[in-house]
N, CA, C and O atoms as CSV, one atom per row, in Angstrom:
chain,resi,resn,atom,element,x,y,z
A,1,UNK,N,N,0.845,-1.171,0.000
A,1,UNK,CA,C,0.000,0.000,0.000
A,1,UNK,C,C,0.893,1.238,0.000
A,1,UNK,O,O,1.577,1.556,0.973
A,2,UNK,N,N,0.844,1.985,-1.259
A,2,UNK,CA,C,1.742,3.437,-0.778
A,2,UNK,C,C,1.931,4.355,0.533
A,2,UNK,O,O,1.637,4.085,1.697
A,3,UNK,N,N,2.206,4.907,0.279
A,3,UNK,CA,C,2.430,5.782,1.898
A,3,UNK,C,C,3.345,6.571,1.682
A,3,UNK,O,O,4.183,6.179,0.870
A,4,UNK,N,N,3.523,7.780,2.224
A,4,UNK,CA,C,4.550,8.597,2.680
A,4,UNK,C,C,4.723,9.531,1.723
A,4,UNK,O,O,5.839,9.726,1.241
A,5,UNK,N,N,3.205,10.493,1.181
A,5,UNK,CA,C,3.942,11.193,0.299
A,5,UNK,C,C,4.423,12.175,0.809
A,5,UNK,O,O,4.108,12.671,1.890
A,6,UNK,N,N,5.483,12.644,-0.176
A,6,UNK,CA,C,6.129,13.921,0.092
A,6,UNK,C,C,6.532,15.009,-0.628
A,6,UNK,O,O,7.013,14.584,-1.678
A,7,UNK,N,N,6.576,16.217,-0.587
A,7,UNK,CA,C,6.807,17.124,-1.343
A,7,UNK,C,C,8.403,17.982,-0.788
A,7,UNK,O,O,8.806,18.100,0.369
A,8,UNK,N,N,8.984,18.426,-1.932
A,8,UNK,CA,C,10.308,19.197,-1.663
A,8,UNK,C,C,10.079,20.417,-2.228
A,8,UNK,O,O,10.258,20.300,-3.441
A,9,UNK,N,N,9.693,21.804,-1.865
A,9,UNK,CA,C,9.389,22.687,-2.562
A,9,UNK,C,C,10.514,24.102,-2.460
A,9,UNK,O,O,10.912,24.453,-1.349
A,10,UNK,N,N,10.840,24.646,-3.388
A,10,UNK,CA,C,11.825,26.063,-3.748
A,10,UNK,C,C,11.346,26.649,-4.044
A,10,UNK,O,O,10.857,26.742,-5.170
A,11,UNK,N,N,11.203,27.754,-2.609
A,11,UNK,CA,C,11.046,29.072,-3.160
A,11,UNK,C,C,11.799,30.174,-3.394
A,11,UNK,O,O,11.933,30.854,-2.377
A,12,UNK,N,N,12.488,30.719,-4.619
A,12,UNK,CA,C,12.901,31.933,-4.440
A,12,UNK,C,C,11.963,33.290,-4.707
A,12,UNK,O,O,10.932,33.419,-5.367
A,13,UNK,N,N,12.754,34.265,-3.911
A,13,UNK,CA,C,11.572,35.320,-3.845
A,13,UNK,C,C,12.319,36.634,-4.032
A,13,UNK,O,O,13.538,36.691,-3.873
A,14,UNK,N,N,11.393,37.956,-4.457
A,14,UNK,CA,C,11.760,38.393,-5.124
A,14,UNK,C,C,12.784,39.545,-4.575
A,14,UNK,O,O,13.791,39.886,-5.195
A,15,UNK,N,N,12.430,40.023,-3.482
A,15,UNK,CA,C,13.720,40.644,-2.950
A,15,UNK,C,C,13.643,40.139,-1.493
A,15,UNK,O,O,13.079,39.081,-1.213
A,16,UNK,N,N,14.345,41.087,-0.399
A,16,UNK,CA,C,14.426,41.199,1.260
A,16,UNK,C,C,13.151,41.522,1.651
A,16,UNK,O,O,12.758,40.703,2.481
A,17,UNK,N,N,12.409,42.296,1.426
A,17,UNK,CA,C,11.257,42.699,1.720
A,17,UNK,C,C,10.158,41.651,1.148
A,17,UNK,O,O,9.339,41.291,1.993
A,18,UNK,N,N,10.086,41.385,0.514
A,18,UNK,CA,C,9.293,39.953,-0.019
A,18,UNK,C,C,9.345,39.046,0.902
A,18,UNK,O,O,8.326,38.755,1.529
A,19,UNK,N,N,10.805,38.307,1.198
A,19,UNK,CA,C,11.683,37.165,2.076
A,19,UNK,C,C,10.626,37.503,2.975
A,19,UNK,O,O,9.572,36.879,2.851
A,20,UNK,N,N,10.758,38.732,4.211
A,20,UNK,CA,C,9.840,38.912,5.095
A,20,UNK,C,C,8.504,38.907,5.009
A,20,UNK,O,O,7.763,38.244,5.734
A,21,UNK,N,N,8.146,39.678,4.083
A,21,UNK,CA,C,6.460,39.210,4.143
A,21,UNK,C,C,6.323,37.657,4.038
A,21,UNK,O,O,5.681,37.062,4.903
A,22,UNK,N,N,6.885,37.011,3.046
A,22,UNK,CA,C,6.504,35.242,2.834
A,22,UNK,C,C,6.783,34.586,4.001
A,22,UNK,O,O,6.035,33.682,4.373
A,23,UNK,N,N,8.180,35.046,4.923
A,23,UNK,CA,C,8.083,34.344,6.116
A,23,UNK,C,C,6.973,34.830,6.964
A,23,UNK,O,O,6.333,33.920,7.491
A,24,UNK,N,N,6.538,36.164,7.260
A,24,UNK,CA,C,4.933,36.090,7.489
A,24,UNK,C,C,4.170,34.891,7.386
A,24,UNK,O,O,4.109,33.989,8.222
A,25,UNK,N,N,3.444,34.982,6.001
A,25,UNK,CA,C,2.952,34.404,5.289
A,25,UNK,C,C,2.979,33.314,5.501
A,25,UNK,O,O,1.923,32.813,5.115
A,26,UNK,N,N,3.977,32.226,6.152
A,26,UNK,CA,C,4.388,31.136,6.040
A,26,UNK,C,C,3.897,30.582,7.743
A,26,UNK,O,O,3.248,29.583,8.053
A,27,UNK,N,N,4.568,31.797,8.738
A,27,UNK,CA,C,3.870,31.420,9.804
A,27,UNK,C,C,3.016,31.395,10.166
A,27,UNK,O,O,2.898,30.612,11.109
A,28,UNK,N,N,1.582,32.294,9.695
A,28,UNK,CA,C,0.326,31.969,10.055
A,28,UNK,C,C,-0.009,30.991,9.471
A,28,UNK,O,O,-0.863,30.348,10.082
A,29,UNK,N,N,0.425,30.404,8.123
A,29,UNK,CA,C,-0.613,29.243,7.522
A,29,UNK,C,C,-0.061,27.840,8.502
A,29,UNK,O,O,-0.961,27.273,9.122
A,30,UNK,N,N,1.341,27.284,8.653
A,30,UNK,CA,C,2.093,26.941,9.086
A,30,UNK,C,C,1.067,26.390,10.487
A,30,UNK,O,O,0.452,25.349,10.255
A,31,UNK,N,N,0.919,26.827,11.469
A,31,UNK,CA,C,-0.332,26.424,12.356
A,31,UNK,C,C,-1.146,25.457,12.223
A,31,UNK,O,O,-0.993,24.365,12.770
A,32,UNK,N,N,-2.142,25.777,11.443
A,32,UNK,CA,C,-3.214,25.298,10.736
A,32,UNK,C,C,-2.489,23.808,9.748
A,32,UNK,O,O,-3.173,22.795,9.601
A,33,UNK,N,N,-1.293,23.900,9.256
A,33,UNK,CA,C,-1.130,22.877,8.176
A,33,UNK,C,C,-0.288,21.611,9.494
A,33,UNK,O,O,-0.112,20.397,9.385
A,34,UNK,N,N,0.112,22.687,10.796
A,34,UNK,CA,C,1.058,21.409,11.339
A,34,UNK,C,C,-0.416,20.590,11.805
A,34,UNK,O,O,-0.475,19.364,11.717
A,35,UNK,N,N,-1.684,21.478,12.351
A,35,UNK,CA,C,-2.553,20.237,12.738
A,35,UNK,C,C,-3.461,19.768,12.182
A,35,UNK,O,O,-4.535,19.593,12.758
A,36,UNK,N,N,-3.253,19.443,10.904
A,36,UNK,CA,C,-3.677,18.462,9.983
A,36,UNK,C,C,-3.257,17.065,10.425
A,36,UNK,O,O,-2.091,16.782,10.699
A,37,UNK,N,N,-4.459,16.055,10.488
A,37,UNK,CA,C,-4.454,14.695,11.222
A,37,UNK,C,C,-3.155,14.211,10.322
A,37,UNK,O,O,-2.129,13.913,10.933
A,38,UNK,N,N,-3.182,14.131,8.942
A,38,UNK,CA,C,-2.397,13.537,8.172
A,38,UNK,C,C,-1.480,14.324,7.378
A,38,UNK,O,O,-1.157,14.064,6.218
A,39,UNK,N,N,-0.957,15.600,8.284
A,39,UNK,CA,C,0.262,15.989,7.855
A,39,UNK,C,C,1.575,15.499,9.121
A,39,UNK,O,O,1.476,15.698,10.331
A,40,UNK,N,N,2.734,14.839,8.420
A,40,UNK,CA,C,3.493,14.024,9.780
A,40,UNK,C,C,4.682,15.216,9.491
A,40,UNK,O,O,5.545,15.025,10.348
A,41,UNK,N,N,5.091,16.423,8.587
A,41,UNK,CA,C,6.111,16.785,8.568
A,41,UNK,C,C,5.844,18.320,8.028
A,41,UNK,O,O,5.225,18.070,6.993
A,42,UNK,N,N,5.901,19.217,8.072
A,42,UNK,CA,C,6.042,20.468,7.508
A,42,UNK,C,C,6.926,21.370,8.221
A,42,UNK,O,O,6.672,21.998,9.250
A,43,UNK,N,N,8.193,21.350,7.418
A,43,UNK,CA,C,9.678,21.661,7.818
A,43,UNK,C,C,9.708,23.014,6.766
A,43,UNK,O,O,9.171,22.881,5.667
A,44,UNK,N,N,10.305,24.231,7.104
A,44,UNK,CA,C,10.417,25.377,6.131
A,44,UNK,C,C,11.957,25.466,6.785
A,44,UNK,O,O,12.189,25.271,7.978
A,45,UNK,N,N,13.050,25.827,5.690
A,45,UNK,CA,C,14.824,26.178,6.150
A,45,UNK,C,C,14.779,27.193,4.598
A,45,UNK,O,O,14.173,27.263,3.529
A,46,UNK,N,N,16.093,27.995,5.525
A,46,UNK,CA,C,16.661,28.864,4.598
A,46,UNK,C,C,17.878,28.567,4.206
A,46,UNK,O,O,18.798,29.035,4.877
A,47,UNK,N,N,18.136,27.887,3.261
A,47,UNK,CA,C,19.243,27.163,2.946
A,47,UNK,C,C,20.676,28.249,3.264
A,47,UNK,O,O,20.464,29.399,2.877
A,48,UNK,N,N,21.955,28.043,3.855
A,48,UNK,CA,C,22.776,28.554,4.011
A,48,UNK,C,C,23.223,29.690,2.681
A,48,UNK,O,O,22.796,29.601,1.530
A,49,UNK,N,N,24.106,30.661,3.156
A,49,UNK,CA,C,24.495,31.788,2.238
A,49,UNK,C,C,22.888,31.829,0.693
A,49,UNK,O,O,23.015,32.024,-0.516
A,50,UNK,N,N,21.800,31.597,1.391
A,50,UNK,CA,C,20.762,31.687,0.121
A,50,UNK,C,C,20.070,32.739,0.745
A,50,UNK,O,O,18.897,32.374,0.822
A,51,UNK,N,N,20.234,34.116,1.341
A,51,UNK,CA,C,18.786,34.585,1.972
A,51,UNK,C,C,17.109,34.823,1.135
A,51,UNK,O,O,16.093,35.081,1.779
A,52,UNK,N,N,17.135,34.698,-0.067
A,52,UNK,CA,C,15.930,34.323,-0.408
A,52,UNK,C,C,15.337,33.519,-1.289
A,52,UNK,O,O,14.657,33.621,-2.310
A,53,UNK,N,N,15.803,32.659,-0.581
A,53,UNK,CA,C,15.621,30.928,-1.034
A,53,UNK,C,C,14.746,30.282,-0.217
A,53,UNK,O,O,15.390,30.006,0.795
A,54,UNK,N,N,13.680,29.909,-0.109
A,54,UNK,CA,C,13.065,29.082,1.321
A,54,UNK,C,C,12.615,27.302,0.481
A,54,UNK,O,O,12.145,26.856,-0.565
A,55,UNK,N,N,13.093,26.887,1.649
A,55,UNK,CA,C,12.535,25.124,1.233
A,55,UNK,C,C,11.911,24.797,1.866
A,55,UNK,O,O,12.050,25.135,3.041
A,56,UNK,N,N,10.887,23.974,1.496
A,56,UNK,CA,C,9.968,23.474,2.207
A,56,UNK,C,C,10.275,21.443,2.076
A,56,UNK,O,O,10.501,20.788,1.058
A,57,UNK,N,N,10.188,21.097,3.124
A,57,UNK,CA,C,9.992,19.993,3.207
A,57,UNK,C,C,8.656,19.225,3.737
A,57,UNK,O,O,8.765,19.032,4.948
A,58,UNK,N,N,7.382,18.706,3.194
A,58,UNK,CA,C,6.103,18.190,3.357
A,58,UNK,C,C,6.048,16.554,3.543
A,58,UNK,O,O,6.228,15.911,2.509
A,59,UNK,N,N,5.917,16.136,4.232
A,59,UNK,CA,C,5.495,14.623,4.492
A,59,UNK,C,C,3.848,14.410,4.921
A,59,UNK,O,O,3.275,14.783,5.945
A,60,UNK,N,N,3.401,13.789,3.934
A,60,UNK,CA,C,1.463,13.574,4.344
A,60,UNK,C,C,1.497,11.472,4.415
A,60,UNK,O,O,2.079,10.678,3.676
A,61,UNK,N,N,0.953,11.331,5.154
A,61,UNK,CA,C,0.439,10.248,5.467
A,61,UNK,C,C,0.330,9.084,3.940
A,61,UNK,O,O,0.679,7.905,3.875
A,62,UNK,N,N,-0.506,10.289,2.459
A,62,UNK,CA,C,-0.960,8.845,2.057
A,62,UNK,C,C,-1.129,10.464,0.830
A,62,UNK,O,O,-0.996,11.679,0.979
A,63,UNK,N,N,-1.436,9.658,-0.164
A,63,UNK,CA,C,-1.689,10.671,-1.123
A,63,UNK,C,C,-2.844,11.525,-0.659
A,63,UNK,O,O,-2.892,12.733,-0.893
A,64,UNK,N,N,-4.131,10.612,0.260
A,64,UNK,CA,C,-5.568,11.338,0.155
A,64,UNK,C,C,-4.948,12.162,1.040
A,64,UNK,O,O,-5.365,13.241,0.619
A,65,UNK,N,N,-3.986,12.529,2.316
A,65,UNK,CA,C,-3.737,13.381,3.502
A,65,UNK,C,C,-3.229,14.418,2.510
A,65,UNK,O,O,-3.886,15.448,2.661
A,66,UNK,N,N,-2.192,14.561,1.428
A,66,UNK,CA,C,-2.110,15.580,0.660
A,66,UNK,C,C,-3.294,16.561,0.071
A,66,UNK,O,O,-3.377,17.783,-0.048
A,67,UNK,N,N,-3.910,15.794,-0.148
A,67,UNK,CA,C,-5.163,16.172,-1.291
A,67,UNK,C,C,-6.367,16.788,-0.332
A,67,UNK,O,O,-7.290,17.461,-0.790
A,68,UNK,N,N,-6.195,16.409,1.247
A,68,UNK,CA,C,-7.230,16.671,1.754
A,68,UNK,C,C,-6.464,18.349,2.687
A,68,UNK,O,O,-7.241,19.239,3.033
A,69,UNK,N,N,-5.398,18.433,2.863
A,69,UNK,CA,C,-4.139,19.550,2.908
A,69,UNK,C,C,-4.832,20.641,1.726
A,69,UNK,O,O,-5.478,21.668,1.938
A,70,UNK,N,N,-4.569,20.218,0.848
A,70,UNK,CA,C,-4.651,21.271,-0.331
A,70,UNK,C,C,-5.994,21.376,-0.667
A,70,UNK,O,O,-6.330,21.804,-1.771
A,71,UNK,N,N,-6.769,21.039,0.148
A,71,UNK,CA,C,-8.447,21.361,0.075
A,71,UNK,C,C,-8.546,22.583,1.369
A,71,UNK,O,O,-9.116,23.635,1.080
A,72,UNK,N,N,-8.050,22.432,2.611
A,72,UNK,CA,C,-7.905,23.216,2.863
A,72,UNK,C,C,-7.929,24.957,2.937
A,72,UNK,O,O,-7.040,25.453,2.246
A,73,UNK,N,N,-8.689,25.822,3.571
A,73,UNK,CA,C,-8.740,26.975,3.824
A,73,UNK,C,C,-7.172,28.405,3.715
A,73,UNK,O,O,-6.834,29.423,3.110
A,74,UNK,N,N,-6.695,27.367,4.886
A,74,UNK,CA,C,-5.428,28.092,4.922
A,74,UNK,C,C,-4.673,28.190,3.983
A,74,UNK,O,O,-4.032,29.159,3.574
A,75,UNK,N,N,-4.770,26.832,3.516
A,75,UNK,CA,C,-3.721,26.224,2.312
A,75,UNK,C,C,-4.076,27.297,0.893
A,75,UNK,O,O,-3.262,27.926,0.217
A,76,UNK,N,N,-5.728,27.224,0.735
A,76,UNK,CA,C,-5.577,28.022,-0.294
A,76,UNK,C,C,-5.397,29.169,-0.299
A,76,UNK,O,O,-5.268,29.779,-1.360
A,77,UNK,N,N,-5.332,29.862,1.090
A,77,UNK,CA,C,-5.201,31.169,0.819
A,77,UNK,C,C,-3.670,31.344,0.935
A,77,UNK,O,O,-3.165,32.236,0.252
A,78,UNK,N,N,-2.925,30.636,1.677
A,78,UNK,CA,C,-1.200,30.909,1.091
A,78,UNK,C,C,-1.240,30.410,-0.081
A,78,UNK,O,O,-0.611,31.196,-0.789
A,79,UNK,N,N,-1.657,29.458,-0.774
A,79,UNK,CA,C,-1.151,29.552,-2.458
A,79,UNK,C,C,-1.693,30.718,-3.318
A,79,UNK,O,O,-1.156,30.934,-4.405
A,80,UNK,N,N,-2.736,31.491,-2.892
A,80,UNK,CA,C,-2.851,33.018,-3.458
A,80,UNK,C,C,-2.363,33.672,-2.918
A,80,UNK,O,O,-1.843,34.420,-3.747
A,81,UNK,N,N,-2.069,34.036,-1.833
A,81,UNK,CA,C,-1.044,35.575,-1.007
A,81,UNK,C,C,-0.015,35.088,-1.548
A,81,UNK,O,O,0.531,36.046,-2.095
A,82,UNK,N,N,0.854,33.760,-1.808
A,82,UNK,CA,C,2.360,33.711,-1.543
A,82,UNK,C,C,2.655,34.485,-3.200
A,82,UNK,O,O,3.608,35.260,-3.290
A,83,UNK,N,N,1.984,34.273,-4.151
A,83,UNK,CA,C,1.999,34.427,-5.536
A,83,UNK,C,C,2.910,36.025,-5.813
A,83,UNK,O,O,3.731,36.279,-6.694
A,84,UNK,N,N,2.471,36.770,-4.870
A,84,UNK,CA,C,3.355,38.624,-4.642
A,84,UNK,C,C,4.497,38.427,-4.634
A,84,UNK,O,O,5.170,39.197,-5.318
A,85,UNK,N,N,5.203,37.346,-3.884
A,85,UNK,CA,C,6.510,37.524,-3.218
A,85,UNK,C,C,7.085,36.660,-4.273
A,85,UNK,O,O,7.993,37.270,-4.839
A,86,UNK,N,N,6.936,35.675,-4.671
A,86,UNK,CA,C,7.560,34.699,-5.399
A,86,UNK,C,C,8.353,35.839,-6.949
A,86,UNK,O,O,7.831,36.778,-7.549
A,87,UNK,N,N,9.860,35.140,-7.145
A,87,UNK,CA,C,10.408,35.201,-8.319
A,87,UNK,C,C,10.329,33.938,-9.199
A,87,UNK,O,O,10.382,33.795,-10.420
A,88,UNK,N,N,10.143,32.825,-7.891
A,88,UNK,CA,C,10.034,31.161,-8.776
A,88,UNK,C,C,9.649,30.206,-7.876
A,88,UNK,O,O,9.467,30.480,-6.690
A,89,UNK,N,N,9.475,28.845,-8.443
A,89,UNK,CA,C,9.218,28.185,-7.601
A,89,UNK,C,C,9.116,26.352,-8.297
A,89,UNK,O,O,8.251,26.054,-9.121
A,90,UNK,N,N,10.237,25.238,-7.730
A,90,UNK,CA,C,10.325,24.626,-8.294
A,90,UNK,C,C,9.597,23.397,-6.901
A,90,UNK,O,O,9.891,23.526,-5.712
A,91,UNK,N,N,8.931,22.618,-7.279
A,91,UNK,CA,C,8.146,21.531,-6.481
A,91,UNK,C,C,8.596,20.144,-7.263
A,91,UNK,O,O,8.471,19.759,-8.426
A,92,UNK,N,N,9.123,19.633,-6.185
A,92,UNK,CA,C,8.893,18.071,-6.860
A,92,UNK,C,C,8.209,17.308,-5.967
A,92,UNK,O,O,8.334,17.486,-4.755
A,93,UNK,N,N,7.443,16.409,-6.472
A,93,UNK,CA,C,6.717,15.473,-5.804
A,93,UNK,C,C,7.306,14.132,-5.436
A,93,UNK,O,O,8.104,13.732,-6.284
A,94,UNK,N,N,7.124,13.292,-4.357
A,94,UNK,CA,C,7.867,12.416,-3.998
A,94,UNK,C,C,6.897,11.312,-3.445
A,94,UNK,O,O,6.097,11.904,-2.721
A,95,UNK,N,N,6.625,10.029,-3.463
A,95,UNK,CA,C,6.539,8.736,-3.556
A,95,UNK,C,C,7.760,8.008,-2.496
A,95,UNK,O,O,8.974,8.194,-2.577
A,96,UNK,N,N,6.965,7.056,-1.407
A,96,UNK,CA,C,8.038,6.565,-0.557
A,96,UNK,C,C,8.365,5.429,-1.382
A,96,UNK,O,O,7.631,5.066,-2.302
A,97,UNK,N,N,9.236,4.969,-1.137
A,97,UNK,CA,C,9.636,3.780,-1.590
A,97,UNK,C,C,9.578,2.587,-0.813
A,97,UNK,O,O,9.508,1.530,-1.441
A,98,UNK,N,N,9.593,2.552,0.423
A,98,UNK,CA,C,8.914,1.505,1.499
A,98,UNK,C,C,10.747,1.121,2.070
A,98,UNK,O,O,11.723,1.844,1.868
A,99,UNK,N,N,10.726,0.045,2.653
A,99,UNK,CA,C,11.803,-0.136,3.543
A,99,UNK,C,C,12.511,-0.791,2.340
A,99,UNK,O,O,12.211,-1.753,1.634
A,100,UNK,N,N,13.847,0.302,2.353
A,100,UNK,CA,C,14.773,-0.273,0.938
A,100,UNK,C,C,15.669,-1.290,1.519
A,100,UNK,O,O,16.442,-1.981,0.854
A,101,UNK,N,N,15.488,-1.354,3.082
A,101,UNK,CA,C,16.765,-2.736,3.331
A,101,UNK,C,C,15.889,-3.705,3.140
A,101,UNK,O,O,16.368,-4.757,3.563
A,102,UNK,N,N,14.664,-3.869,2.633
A,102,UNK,CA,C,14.307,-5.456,1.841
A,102,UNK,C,C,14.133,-5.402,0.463
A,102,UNK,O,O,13.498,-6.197,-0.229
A,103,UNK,N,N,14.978,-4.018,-0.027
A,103,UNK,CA,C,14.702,-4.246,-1.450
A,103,UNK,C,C,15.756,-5.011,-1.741
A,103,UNK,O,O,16.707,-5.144,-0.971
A,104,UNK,N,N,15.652,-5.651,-3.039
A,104,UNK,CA,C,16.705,-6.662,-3.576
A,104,UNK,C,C,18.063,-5.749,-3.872
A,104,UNK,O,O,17.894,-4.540,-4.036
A,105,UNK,N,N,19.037,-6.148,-3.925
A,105,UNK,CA,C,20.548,-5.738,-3.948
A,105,UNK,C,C,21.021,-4.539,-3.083
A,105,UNK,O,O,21.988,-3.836,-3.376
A,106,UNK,N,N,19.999,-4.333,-1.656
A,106,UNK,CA,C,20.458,-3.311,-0.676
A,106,UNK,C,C,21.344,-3.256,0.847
A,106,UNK,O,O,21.024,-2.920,1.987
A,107,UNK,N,N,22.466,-3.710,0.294
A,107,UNK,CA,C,22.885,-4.088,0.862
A,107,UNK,C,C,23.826,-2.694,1.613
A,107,UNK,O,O,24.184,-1.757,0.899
A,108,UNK,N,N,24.093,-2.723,2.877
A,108,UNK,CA,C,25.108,-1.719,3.279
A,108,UNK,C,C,26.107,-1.085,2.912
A,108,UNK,O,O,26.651,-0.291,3.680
């Protein structure tokens, strides 16, 4: 049974003053998304010497805990406010792979 999706998301933004409003932005929704039954991870870092770079790291339970995240109130209203600040924004989506020490040839 799948499990563990996850998202890796980049944001760069468009200047210093942006950076701050989105980290705003990030902490009120941020609340609301950590107590989601089936969110197990929502991690935001500013990657070293990057000041307006923000990553997001997302772990949901199951694909439906994503889908039921992005149905969400809060959720949609940071994916319209954040839209000001952004210069870009690259998302990849991620799929667990389950316990790789019983996958075949995983060896230490």
């Amino acid at each position: 049974m799948p499990s563990g999706y996850a998202l890796a998301v980049r944001f760069t933004l468009r200047d210093a003053a942006a950076a701050h409003q989105f980290d705003d932005l990030v902490a009120q929704t941020a609340v609301g998304i950590r107590a989601e039954p089936g969110t197990l991870v929502y991690a935001v870092h500013e990657p070293v010497d990057e000041p307006l770079v923000r990553v997001f790291y997302e772990l949901y339970a199951d694909h439906a805990a994503f889908q039921i995240h992005e149905e969400q109130a809060h959720t949609k209203h940071f994916l319209a406010a954040r839209e000001q600040f952004l210069a870009n924004v690259e998302v990849t989506f991620m799929n667990e792979l389950g316990e790789l020490s019983k996958r075949p040839g995983a060896e230490g």
